[in-house]
C-alpha positions in Angstrom: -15.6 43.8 18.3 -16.5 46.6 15.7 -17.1 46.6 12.2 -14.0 48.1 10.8 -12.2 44.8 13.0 -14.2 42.1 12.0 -13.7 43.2 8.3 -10.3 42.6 8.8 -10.7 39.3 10.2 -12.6 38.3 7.9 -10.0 39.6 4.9 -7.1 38.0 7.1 -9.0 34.9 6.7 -9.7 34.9 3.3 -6.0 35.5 2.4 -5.2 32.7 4.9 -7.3 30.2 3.1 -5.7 31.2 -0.4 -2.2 31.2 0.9 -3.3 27.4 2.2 -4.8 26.5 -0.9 -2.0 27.7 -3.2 -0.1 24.8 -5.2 3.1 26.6 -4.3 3.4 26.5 -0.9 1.5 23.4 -0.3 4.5 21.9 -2.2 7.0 23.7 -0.5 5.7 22.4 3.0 5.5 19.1 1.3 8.7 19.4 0.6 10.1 20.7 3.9 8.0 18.1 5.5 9.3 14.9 3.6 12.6 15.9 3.8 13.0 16.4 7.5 11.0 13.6 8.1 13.1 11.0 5.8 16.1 12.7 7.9 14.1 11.6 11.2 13.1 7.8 9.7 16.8 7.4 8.4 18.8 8.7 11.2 20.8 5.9 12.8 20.4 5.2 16.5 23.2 7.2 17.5 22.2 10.0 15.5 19.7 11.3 18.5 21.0 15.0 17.7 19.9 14.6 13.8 16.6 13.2 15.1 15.7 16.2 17.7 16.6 18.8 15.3 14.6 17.1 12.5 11.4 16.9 14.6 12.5 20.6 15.8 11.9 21.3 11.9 9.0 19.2 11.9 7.4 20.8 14.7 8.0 24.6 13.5 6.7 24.1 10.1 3.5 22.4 11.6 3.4 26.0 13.9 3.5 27.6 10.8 0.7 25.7 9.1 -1.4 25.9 12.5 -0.7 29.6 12.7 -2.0 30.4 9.2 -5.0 27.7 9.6 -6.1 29.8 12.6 -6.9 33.3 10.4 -8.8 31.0 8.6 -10.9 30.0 11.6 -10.9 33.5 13.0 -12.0 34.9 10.2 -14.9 32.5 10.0 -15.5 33.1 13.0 -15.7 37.1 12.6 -17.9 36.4 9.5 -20.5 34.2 11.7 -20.5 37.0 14.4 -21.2 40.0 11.5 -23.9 37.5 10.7 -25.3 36.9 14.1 -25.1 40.7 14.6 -27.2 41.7 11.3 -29.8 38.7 12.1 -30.1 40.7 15.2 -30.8 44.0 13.6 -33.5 43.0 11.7 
């Protein structure tokens, strides 16, 4: 990968982490998350509908969270290679 592309990565990343460190959103997902999942724990057994679509929710917003945690990691990992590749230059 070149220079110009790791770079990238690596500011991806770094935006990644804030975005999942901010107080904001972290209470929004909260949020999201305890509601669907107090729809899930206080559907009643005939409400199987209610309980698919909630864990549809549930799922989605975990997508979301694991799609954003993986700039992270792929920016780390771009960081380690620029590393590697500069170690290897010397």
């Amino acid at each position: 990968m070149d220079g110009e592309r790791l770079a990238a990565e690596i500011a991806r990343g770094e935006e990644a982490r804030v975005l999942l460190a901010h107080p904001l959103l972290a209470a929004a997902l909260a949020a999201v998350e305890r509601h669907w999942t107090g729809r899930w724990r206080s559907s009643r057994a005939e409400e199987a509908g209610l309980r698919e679509h909630a864990w549809q929710r549930l799922a989605a917003l975990d997508e979301v969270r694991g799609q954003i945690a993986s700039h992270v990691r792929t920016g780390a990992l771009a960081a380690r290679q620029i590393d590697e590749e500069e170690r290897r230059e010397r």
